[in-house]
C-alpha positions as CSV (number, residue, x, y, z in Angstrom):
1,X,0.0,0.0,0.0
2,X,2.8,2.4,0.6
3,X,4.3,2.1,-2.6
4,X,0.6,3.1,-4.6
5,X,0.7,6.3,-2.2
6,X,4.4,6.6,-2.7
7,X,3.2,6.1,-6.8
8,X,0.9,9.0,-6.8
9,X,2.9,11.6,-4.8
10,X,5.6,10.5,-7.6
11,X,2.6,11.7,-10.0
12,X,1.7,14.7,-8.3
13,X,5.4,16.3,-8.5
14,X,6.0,15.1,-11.8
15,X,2.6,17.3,-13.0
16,X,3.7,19.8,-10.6
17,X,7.4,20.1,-12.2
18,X,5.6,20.1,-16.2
19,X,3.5,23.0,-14.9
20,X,6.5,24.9,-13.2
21,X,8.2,24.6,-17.0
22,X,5.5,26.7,-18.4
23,X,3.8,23.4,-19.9
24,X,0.2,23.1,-20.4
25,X,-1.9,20.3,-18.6
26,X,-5.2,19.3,-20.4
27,X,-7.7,16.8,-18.8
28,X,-10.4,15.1,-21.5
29,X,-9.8,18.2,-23.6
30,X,-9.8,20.8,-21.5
31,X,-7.2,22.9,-19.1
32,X,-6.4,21.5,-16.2
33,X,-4.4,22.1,-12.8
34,X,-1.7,18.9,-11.6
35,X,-4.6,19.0,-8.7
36,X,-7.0,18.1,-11.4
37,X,-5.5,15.7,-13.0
38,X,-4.0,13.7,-10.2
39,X,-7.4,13.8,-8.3
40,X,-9.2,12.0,-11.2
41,X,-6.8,9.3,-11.6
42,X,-6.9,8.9,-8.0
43,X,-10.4,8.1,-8.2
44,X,-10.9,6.7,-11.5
45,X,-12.1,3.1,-11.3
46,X,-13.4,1.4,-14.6
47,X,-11.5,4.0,-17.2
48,X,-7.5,4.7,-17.7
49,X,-5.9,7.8,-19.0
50,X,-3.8,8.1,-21.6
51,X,-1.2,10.1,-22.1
52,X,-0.5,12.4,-25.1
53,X,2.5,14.4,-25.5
54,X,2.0,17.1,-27.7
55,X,4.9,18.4,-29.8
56,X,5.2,21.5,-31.6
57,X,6.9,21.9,-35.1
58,X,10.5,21.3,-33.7
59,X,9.5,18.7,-31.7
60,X,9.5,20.6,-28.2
61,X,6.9,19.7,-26.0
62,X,3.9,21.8,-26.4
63,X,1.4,20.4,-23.5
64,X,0.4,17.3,-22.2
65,X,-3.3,15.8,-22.5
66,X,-4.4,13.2,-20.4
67,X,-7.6,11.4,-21.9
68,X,-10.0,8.8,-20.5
69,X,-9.9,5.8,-22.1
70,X,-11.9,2.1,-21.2
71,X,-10.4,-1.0,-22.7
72,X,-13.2,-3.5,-24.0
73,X,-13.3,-6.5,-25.7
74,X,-9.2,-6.1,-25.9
75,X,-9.7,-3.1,-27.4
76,X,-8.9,0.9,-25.7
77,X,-11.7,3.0,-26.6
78,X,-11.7,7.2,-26.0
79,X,-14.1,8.5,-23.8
């Protein structure tokens, strides 16, 4: 049990150090805070989120999108 907390506190300074850098944070398509985001994948039980790094035209990040996505069938499906 330690290590999951341990897991998320990981995640919550790793958002935390992407928004400190000047990068955008989008949850399901819209801005978000490293609160935001962390708190729904805290309590997120029946969907994952995917990550998408977002690159610009020199290949620099330009924000980071999480999106909800439920595996079915074998298959991930967007929310």
């Amino acid at each position: 049990m330690k290590k999951n907390k341990k897991q998320k506190d990981d995640f919550r300074k790793e958002l935390d150090a992407y928004q400190a850098q000047g990068i955008p944070l989008w949850l399901d398509g819209e801005p978000s805070s490293p609160k935001e985001i962390w708190k729904a994948h805290k309590i997120a039980e029946d969907i994952s989120y995917m990550r998408d790094y977002v690159p610009d035209s020199y290949g620099r990040l330009l924000r980071l999108e999480f999106d909800a996505v439920k595996k079915e069938d074998g298959y991930t499906q967007k929310l």
